[in-house]
C-alpha positions in Angstrom: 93.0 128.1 -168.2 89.8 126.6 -168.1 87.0 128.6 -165.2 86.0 126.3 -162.7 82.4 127.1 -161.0 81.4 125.0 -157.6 78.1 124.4 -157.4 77.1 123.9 -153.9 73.0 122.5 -153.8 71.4 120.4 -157.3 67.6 121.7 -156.9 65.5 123.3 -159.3 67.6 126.9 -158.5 70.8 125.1 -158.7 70.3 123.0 -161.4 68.7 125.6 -163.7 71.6 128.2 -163.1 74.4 125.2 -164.1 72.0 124.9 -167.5 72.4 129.0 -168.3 76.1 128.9 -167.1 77.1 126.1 -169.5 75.1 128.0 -172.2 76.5 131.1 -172.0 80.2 130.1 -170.6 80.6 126.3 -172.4 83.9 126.0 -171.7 83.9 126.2 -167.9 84.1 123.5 -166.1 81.0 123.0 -163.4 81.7 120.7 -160.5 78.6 120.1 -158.9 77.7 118.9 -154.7 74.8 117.9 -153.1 73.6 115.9 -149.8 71.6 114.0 -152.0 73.9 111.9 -154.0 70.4 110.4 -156.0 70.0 114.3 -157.1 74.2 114.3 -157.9 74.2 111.7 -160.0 70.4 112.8 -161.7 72.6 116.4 -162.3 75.5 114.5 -163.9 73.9 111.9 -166.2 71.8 115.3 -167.2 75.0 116.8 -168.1 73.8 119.6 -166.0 77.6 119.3 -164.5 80.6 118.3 -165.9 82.3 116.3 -162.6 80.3 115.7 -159.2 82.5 115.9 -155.7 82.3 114.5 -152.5 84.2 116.5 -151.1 83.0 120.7 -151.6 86.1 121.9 -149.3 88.7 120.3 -151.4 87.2 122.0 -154.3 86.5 125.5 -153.7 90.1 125.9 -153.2 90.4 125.5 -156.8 86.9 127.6 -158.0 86.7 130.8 -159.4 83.0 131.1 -158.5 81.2 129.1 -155.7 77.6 129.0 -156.1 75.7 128.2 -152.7 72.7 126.8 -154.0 70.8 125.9 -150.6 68.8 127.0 -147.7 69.7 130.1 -146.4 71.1 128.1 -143.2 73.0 125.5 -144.2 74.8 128.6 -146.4 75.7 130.0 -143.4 76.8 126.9 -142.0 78.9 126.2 -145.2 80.2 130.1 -145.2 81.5 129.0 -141.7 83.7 126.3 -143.1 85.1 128.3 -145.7 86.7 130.4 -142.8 89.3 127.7 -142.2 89.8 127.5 -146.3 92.2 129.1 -148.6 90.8 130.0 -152.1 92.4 131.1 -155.4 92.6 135.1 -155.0 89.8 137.1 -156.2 87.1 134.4 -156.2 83.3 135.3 -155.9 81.0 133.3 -153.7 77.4 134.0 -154.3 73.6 132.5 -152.7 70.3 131.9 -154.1 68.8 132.6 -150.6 65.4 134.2 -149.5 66.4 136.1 -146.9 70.1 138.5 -146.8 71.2 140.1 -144.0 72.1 136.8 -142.3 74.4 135.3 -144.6 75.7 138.7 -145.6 76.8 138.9 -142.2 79.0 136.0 -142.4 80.1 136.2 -145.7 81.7 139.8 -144.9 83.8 137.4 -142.5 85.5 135.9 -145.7 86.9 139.1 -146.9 90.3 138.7 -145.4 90.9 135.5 -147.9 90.7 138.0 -150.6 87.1 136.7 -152.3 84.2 138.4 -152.7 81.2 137.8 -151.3 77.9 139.3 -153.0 74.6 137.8 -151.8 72.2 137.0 -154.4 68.6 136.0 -154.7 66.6 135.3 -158.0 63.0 135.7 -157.5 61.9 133.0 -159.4 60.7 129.4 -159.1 58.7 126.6 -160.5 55.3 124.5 -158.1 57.7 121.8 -159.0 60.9 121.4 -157.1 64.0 118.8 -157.8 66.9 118.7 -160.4 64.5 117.2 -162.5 62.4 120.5 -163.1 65.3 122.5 -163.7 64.6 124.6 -166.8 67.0 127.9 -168.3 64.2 130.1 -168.6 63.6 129.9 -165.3 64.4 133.0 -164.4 63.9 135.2 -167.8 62.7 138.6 -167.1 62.4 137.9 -163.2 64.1 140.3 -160.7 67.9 138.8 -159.4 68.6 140.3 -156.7 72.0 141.1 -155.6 73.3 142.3 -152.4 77.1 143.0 -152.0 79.4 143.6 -149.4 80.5 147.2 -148.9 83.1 147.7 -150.5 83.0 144.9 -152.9 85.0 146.5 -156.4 82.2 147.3 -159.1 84.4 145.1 -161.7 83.2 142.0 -159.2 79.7 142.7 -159.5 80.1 142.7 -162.8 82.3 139.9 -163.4 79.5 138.0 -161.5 76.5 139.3 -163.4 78.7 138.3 -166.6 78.9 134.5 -165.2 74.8 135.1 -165.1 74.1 136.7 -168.2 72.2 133.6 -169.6 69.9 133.3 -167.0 68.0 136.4 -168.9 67.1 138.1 -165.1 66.8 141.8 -164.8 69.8 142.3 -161.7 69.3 145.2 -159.4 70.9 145.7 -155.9 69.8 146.2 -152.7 71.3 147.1 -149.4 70.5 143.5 -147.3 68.2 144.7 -144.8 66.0 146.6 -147.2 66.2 143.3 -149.5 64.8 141.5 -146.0 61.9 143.9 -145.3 60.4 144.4 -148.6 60.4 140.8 -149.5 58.9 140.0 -146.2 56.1 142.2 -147.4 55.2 141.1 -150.1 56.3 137.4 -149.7 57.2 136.6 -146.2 54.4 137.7 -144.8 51.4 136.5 -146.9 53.1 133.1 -147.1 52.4 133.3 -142.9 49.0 134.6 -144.2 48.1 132.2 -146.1 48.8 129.3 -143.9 47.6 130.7 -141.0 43.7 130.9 -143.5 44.7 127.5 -143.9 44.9 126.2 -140.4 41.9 128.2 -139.6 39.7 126.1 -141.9 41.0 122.9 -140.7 39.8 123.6 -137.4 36.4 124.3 -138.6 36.4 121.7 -140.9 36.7 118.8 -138.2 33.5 120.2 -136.7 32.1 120.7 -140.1 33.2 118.6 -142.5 31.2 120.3 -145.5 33.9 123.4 -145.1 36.9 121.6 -146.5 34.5 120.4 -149.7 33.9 124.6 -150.0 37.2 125.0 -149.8 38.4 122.5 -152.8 37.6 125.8 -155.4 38.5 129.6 -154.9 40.0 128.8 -151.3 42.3 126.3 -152.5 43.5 128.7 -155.1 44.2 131.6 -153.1 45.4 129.8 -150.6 48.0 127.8 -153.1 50.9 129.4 -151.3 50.6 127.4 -148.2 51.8 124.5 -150.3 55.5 125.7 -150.4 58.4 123.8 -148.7 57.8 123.6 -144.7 62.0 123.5 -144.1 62.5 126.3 -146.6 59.4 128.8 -144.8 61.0 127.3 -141.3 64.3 128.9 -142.4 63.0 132.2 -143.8 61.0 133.1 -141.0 63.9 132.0 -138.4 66.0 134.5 -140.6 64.0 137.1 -141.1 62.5 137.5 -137.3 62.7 140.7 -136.5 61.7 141.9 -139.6 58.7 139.3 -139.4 57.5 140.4 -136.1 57.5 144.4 -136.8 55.0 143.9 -139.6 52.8 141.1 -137.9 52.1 143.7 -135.1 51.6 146.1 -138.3 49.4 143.3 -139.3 47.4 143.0 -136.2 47.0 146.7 -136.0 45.8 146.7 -139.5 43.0 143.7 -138.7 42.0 145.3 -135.4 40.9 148.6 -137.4 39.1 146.0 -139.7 37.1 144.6 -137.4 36.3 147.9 -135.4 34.8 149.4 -138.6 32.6 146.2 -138.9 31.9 146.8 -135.0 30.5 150.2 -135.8 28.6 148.9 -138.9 30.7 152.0 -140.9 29.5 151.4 -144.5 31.7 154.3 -145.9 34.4 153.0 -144.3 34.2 149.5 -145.4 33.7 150.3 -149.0 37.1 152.9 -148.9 38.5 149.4 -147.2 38.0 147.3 -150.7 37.6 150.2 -152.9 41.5 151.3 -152.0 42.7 148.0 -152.2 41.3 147.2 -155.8 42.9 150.5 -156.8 45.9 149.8 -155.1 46.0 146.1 -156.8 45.0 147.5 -160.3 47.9 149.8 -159.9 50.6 146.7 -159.8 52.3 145.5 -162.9 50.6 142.9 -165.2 52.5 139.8 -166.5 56.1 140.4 -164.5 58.1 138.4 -162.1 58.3 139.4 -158.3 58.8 138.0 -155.5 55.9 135.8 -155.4 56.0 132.7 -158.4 52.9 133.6 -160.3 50.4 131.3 -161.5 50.3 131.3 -165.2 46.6 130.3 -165.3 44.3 129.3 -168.3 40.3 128.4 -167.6 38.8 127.2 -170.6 35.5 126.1 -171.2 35.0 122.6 -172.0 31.5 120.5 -172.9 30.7 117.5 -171.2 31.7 115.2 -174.3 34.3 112.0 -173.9 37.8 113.3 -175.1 37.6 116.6 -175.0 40.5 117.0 -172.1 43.0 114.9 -174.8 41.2 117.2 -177.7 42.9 120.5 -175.6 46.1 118.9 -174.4 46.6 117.6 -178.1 46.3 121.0 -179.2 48.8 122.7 -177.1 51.2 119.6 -177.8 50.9 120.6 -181.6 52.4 123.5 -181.0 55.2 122.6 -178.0 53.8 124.3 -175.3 53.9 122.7 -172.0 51.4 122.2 -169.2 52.8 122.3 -165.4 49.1 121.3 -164.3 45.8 120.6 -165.3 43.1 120.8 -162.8 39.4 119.9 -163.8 37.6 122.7 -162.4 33.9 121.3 -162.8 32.9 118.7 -165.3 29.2 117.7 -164.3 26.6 115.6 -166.9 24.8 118.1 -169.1 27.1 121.2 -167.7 29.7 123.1 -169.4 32.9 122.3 -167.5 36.5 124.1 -166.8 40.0 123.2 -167.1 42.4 125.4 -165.1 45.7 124.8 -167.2 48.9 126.1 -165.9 51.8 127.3 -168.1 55.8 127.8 -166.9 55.6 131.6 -168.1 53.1 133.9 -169.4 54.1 134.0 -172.7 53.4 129.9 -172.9 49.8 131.1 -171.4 49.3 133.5 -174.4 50.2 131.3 -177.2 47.7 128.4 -175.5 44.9 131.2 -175.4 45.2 132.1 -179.3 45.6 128.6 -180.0 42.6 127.5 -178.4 40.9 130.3 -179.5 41.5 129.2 -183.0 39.9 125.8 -182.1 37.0 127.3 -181.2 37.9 126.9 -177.3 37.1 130.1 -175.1 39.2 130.5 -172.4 39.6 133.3 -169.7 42.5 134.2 -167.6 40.5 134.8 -164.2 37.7 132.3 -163.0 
């Protein structure tokens, strides 16, 4: 009998998980939902789905895996219905959600209609969002995270990780809380950071305007983060509260000692401050996917000379490799210019560098 697989949300996650499920498993059948029925009918004319529903209850009666595809809340809220539902026996229900203790919560409510439950969430993403920039590498060689109800049967996890294979994602598991605190660490929590840097400079810059023209370089780039979906952050931090709140009193702590070692003018102290952290930094992998979507960036030096910018795109378009975003950097008369090109993974990035290089282009990874 032909697998049936619910797909519950058509965004960039859901919509790039149908695309490795139909390559790996072709002959099951993917019924796809979404509140959006302009993104439904995008995802079926796509042939990301084989049949679109109105009605997700009706269906996941019938599925042998539901895939929650949305915010970590309305998940919940969905998980909630599914208490009233009956399912076919043994089916696994899985998320895509950012934060896991919640919704593993209530999805260890469902284990008396004989399904499984296993929370998952694949640390990966695109600066684009939509159905529309739904892509099957998304998630090669990212982590996917999966965090399963004690005691879901080892077969299940497999069976799920099976239905995942072609998204090329290195699964590991995690108990939910720990999933919750170190991802609010190292995601959570600078995502607050940076938007907090953010709303700091507007203030300033309404007294002084020439602050938000400083700020259109570096600032803008390290602060890129603060550009991620305002419902989606909303959700996370409401989620992950306590969690959140522990390490921004860490965080306070931590800024307090900064500025008392400025206070005291301690020069050795400052210096251990940057010198720790650059060690600390340098010791972090190179080139892999966490938690945080990198920025597959490529400067390249370009003279001030009409149709250069088509010259370079031309180039990478020679050789199929796509650009997510061009930004012109500095292009003033009788000055050497940049473009900041960014690439969907790092192996795009180093195929444009040798390209470019061949063209006599020299480019840099770092500004």
């Amino acid at each position: 009998m032909r697998k049936r697989v619910l797909l519950i949300g058509l965004g960039l996650i859901g919509g790039s998980l149908a695309l490795t499920i139909k390559k790996e498993h072709p002959d099951c059948e993917i019924i796809g939902f979404d509140v959006d029925k302009e993104a439904g009918k995008l995802a079926l004319t796509l042939q990301f789905i084989d049949t679109i529903t109105e009605n997700y209850k009706e269906e996941a009666a019938k599925a042998d895996l539901i895939i929650l595809a949305t915010p970590v809340q309305s998940a919940i809220t969905i998980l909630d219905e599914f208490l009233a539902l009956t399912f076919k026996k043994n089916c696994i229900i899985t998320d895509v959600g950012s934060t896991k203790e919640g919704i593993v919560r209530k999805g260890a409510e469902l284990a008396k209609k004989e399904v499984h439950f296993i929370g998952g969430h694949p640390m990966a993403g695109s600066h684009k969002s939509g159905i529309t920039a739904s892509n099957e590498r998304l998630f090669e060689n990212a982590f996917y995270i999966l965090t399963p109800i004690k005691p879901t049967p080892a077969s299940k996890i497999i069976q799920l990780q099976n239905w995942l294979r072609g998204t090329g994602a290195k699964f590991i598991e995690l108990d939910p809380i720990e999933h919750d605190r170190f991802t609010g660490m190292i995601s959570h929590l600078p995502h607050i950071i940076a938007s907090s840097l953010v709303h700091q400079t507007g203030k300033m810059g309404k007294k002084h305007p020439i602050v938000s023209q400083l700020a259109a370089g570096g600032f803008r780039d390290i602060t890129r983060i603060a550009s991620a979906s305002p419902s989606m952050w909303r959700d996370i931090l409401l989620q992950n509260k306590t969690i959140l709140l522990e390490m921004l009193e860490d965080w306070n702590d931590e800024m307090n000692r900064i500025k008392e070692i400025i206070e005291l003018e301690d020069g050795d102290a400052i210096y251990s401050f940057f010198a720790d952290a650059k060690e600390l930094r340098d010791q972090l992998p190179v080139g892999e996917k966490g938690a945080l979507l990198p920025f597959n960036d490529l400067y390249v030096d370009i003279p001030d000379h009409p149709g250069v910018i088509s010259d370079v795109t031309g180039i990478l378009a020679e050789e199929n490799i796509s650009i997510v975003n061009l930004r012109i950097i500095e292009a003033r008369e009788d000055i050497m210019g940049a473009l900041r090109l960014s690439f969907r993974s790092n192996e795009d990035l180093l195929t444009a560098k040798e390209v470019l290089k061949e063209n006599m282009y020299e480019t840099y990874d770092t500004p």
